[in-house]
C-alpha positions in Angstrom: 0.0 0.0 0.0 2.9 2.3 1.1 4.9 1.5 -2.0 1.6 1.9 -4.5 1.0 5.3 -2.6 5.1 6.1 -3.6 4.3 4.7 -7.0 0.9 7.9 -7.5 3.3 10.1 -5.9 6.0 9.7 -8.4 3.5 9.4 -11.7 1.9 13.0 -10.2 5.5 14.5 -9.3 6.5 13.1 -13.3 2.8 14.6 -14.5 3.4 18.1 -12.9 7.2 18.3 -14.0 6.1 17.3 -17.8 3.6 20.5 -17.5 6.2 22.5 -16.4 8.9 21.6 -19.0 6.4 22.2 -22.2 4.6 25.0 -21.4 4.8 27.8 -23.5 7.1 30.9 -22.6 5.5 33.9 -21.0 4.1 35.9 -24.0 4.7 33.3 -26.4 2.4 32.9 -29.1 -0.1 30.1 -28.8 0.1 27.2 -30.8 -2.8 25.4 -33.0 -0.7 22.7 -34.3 0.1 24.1 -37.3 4.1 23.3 -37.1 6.2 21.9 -38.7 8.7 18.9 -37.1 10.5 21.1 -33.9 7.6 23.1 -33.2 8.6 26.3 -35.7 5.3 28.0 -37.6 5.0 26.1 -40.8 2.2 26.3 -44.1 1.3 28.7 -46.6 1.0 32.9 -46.6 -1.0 34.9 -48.8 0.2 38.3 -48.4 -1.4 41.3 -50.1 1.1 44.4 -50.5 2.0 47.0 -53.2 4.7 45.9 -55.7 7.3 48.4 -53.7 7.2 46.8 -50.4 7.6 43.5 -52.0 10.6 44.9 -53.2 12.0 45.6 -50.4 11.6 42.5 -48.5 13.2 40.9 -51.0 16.1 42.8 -51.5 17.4 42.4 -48.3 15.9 40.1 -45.4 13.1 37.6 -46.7 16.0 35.0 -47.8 17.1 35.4 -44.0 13.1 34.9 -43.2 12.5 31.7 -45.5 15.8 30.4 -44.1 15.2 31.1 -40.1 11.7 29.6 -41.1 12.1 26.9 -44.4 8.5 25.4 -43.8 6.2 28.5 -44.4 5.7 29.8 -47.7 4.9 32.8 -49.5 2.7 33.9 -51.9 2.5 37.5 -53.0 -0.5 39.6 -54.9 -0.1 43.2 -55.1 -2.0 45.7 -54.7 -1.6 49.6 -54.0 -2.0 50.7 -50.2 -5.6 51.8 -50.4 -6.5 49.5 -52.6 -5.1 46.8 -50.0 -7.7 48.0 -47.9 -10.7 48.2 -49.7 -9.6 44.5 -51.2 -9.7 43.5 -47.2 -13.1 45.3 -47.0 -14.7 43.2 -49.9 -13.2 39.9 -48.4 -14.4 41.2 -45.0 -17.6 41.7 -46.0 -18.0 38.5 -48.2 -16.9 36.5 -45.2 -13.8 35.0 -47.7 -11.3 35.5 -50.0 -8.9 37.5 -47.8 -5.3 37.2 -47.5 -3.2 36.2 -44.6 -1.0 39.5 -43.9 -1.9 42.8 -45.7 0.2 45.9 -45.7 -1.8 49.5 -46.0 -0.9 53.1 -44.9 -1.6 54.0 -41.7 -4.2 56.4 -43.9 -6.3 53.7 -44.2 -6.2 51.7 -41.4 -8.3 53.3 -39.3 -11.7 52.2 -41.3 -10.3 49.0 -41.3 -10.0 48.6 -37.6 -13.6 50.8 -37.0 -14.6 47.7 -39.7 -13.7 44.9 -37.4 -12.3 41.7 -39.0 -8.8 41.9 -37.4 -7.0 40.0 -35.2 -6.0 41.3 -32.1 -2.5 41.3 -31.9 -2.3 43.1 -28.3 -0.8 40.2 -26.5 2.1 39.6 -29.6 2.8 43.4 -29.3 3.1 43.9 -25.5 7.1 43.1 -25.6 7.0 45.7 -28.3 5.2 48.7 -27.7 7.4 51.1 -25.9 9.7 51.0 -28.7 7.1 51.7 -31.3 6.1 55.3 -32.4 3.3 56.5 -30.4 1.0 58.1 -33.7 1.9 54.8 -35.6 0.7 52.2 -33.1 -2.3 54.5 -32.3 -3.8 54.8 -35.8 -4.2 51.0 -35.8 -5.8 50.9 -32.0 -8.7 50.9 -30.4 -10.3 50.4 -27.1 -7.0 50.1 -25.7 -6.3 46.6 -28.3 -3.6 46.8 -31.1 -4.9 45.5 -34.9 -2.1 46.6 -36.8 2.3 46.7 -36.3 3.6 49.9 -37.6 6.2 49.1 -40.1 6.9 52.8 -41.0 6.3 56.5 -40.2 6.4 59.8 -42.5 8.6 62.3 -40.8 8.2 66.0 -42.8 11.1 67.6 -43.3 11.7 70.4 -45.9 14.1 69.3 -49.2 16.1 72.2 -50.4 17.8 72.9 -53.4 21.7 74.6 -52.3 22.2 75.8 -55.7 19.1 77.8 -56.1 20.0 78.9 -52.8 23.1 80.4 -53.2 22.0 81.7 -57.4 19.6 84.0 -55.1 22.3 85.1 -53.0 21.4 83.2 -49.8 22.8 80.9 -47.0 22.6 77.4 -48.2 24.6 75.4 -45.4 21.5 73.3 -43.5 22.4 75.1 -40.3 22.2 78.6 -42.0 19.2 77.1 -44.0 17.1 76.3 -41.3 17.3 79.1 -39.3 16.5 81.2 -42.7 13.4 79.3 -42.8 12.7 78.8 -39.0 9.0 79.7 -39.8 6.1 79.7 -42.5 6.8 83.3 -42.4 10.7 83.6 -43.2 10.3 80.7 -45.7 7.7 83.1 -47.3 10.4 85.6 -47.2 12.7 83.2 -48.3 10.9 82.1 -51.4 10.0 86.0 -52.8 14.3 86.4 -52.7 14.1 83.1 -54.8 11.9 84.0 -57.3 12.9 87.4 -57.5 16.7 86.9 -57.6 16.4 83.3 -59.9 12.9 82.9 -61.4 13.0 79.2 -59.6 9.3 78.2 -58.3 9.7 77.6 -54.1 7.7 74.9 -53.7 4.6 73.2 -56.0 0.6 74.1 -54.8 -1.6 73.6 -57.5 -4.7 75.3 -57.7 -7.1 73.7 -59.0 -6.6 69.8 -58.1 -5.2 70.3 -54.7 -4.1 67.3 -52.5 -4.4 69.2 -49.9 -0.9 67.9 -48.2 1.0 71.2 -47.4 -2.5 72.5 -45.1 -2.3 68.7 -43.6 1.3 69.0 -42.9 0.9 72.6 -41.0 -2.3 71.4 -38.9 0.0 68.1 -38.2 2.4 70.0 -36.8 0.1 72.0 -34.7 -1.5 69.1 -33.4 -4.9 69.8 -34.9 -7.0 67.1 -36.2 -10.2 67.1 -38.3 -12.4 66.2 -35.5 -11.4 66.3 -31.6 -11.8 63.4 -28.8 -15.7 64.0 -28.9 -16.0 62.7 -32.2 -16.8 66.6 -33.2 -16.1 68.1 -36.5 -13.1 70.7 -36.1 -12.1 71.9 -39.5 -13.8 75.0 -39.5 -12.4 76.1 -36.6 -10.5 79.5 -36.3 -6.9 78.3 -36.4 -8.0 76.1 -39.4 -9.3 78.9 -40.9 -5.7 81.0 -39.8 -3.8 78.0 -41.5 -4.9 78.1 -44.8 -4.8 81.8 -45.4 -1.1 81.5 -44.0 -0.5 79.1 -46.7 -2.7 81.2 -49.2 -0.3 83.6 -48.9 2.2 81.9 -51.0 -0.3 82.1 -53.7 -0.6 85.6 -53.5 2.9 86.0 -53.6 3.4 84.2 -57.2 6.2 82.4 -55.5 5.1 78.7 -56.2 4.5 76.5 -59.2 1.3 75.3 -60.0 2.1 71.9 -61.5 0.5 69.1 -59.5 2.2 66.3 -57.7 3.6 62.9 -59.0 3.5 64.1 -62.4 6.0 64.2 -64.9 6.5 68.2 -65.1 6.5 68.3 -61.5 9.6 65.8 -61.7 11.0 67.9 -64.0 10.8 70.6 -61.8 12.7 69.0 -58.9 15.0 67.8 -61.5 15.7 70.7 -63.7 18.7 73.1 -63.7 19.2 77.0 -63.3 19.7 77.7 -66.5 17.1 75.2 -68.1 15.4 77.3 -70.9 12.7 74.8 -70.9 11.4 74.0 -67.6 11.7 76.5 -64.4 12.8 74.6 -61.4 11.9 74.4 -57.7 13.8 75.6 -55.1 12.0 73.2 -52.1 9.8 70.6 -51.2 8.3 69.7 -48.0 6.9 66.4 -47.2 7.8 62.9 -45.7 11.4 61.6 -45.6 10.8 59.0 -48.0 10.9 61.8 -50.5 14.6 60.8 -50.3 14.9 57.6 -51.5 12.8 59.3 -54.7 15.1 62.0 -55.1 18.2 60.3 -55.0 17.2 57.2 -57.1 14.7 58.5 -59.7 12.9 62.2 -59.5 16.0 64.1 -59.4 19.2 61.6 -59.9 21.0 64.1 -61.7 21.0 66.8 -58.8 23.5 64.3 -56.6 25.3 66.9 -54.0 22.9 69.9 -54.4 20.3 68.5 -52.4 20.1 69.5 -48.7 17.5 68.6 -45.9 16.0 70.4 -43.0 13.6 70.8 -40.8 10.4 72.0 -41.9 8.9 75.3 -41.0 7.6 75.7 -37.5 4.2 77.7 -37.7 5.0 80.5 -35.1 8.6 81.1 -33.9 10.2 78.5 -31.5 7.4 75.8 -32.4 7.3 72.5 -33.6 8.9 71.6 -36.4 7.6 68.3 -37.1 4.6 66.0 -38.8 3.8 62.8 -40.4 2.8 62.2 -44.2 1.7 58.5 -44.9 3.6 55.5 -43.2 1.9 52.0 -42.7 1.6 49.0 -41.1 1.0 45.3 -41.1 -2.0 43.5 -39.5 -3.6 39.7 -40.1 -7.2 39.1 -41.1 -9.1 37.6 -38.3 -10.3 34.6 -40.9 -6.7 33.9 -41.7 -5.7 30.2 -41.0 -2.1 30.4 -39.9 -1.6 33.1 -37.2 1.6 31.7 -36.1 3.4 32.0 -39.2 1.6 36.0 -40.1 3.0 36.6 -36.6 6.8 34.7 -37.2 6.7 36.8 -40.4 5.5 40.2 -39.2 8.0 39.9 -35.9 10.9 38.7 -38.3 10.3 41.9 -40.2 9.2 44.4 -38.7 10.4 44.0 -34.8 13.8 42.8 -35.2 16.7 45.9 -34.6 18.9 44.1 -37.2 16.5 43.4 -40.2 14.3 46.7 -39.7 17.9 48.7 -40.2 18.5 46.9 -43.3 15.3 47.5 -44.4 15.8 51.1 -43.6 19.2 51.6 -45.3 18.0 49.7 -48.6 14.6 51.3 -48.8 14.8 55.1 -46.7 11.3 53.7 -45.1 11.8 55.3 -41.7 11.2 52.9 -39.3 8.7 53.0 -36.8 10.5 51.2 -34.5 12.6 53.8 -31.9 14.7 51.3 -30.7 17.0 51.6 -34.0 17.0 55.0 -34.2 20.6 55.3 -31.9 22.8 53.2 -34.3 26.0 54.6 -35.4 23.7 54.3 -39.0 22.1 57.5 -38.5 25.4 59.2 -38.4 26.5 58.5 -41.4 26.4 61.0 -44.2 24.8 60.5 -47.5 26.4 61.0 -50.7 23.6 62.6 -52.6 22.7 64.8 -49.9 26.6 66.3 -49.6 27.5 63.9 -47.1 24.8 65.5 -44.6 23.5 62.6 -42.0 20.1 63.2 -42.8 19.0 60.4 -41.4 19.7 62.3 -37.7 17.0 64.9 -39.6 14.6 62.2 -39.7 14.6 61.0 -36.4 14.6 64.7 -35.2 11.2 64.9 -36.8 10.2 61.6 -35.7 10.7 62.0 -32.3 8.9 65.4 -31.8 6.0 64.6 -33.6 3.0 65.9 -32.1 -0.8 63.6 -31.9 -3.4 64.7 -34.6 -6.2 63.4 -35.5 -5.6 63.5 -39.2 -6.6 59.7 -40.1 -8.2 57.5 -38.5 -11.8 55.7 -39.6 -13.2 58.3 -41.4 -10.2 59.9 -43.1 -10.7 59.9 -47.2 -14.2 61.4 -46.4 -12.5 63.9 -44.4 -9.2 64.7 -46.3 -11.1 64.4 -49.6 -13.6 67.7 -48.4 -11.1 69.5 -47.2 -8.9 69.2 -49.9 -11.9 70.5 -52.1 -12.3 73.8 -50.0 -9.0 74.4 -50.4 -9.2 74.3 -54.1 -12.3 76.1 -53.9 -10.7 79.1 -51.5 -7.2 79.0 -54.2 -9.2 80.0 -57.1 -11.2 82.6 -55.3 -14.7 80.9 -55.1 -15.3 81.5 -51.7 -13.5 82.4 -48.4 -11.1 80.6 -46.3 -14.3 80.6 -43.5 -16.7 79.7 -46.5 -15.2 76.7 -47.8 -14.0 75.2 -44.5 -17.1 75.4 -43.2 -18.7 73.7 -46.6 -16.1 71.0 -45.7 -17.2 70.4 -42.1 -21.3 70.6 -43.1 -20.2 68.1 -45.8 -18.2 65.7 -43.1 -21.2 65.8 -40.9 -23.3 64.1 -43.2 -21.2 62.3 -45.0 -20.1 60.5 -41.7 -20.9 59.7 -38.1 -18.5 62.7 -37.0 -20.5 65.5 -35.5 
């Protein structure tokens, strides 16, 4: 009896120690049983992602990926950024037909995670979060769960063309550069020498087709939104109204081109020399720091060395200097069948020090992860900028980037109203007051905001 007691001792002593050996490590991932042999994710990935990013992952870490993970393999469709997310809405909706990991701009997210759909990857992220960007983890949030990891942010900074600087007889070291232009003001200042002294253009702002990114980028920077924490329509407001006849008074000053962006005369703009009888060229551009990877590899490859970069105009002196254009993220469809390998692949690339720094120096996405941003990397010059570390500009930006609520759920809506009353107020159909508060009647009904 004794020794039979012994003998359900031992089995429960063996029992409890055999819990204890395989159970999973604090914030591990939970399995399904979709391994392969050793217990490493294993099966197939549809991944939906424009025909850039794809790109970049394989030009320098998904051979390291399928290595580190042979079993798990990849199939890629490509589709532009927003067009990633209304795919996911359709497949959503129709219950099937999604893809396993989808990449969109953190533009775009937001209506995705209002949607629903997503798997909440809260628990995967907690290791992660405090070296993520605040703005990029927020915009794929809610109610305190994370949908979406931020692969990349959009720090604004302000290209600048030294030539054109020193033909108008200007400073055009960045130090000297940068305190020229300390403000919307002094830039303004700035760009009537230019054009008076060289002919060059400052900067593009179409009239009549208007993005509408120059106003974003200024309300960015003074942390103003298009709607506030109540859900309440804001873009009417006096300060909004303030901002756009700041940046109407470029307009008035004939100092900017009217081409439109991401077209070919606006390339040959940034491209174009001083004496080019042909095409007038621009003195500036300010916008995210990805910009630089165009610049230097196919907008302006010819301008290697008289490219210089800064930070952009603060709206009132001793402000902030800083704001986000475009970025994105990663997340997994909730009806995806393999969360363990989405997850081994999204952590692989977009959570690792090593591989996001490759990423970064092959592809000038600026990472959203902080953690990299004190490598011996960003000190290094860059050829095409005149040896200038610009990447120390970037993370300057980055790092003092103020919360606005320029995405989130509703933000195409939004952004697409707005950018129509600025149009309207550049070609002197109505008032700055007028067509913002067309905008914000317009948002009203056309969503849930109030």
């Amino acid at each position: 009896m004794i020794q039979r007691r012994i003998s359900l001792s031992l089995l429960m002593i063996l029992a409890a120690w055999l819990l204890v050996a395989c159970a999973p490590t604090p914030g591990a991932a939970p399995t399904t049983g979709n391994e392969a042999t050793g217990g490493e994710p294993s099966g197939n990935l549809l991944i939906w992602v424009q025909q850039a990013n794809q790109d970049v992952f394989e030009q320098t870490v998904l051979d390291e990926f399928q290595a580190a993970y042979p079993d798990i393999t990849l199939s890629f469709v490509n589709y532009p950024p927003a067009e990633v997310a209304d795919q996911v809405v359709l497949a959503i909706q129709g219950g099937t037909g999604g893809p396993d990991i989808a990449v969109t701009e953190n533009a775009s997210i937001g209506r995705l995670v209002n949607l629903g759909g997503l798997l909440d990857l809260s628990e995967e992220l907690a290791p992660y979060k405090d070296s993520l960007n605040d703005f990029a983890l927020a915009e794929g949030s809610a109610d305190g769960k994370n949908y979406c990891v931020p692969w990349d942010i959009g720090p604004v900074v302000t290209f600048y063309r030294s030539d054109i600087f020193e033909a108008a007889g200007l400073s055009s070291t960045p130090a000297e550069v940068s305190e020229l232009v300390a403000t919307w003001d002094s830039f303004l200042d700035a760009c009537v020498t230019i054009k008076e002294e060289t002919g060059a253009s400052c900067f593009a702002m179409n009239k009549a087709n208007n993005y509408g990114d120059m106003y974003f980028n200024m309300l960015w920077q003074q942390g103003l939104g298009f709607y506030n924490d109540q859900n309440q329509v804001t873009v009417d407001g006096p300060q909004y109204v303030e901002t756009l006849q700041k940046l109407g008074q470029f307009w008035e000053a004939d100092v900017v081109s009217d081409e439109l962006e991401w077209t070919d005369n606006w390339y040959a703009e940034l491209n174009a020399p001083l004496d080019d009888p042909n095409v007038t060229p621009m003195a500036t551009v300010t916008i995210g720091s990805w910009m630089g990877s165009f610049l230097k590899t196919w907008v302006a490859a010819d301008r290697a060395g008289d490219w210089g970069v800064i930070q952009m105009p603060a709206y009132t002196q001793g402000g902030v200097r800083a704001a986000n254009q475009g970025g994105s993220c990663i997340f997994i469809p909730a009806a995806t069948s393999n969360r363990e390998a989405a997850w081994a692949f999204i952590e692989f690339m977009l959570l690792n020090d090593e591989n996001q720094k490759e990423i970064f120096a092959y592809s000038d996405y600026f990472p959203a992860l902080e953690s990299v941003y004190d490598d011996p990397m960003f000190d290094e010059g860059d050829p095409y900028f005149a040896d200038q570390p610009v990447r120390q500009i970037y993370a300057e930006s980055a790092v003092n980037m103020p919360s606005a609520n320029l995405y989130g759920p509703y933000a195409q809506a939004v952004r697409g109203a707005v950018a129509t009353a600025i149009q309207q107020y550049a070609l002197g159909q109505l008032s700055a007051e007028e067509a913002l508060k067309q905008a914000a009647d317009n948002i009203r009904v056309e969503t849930e905001l109030e």
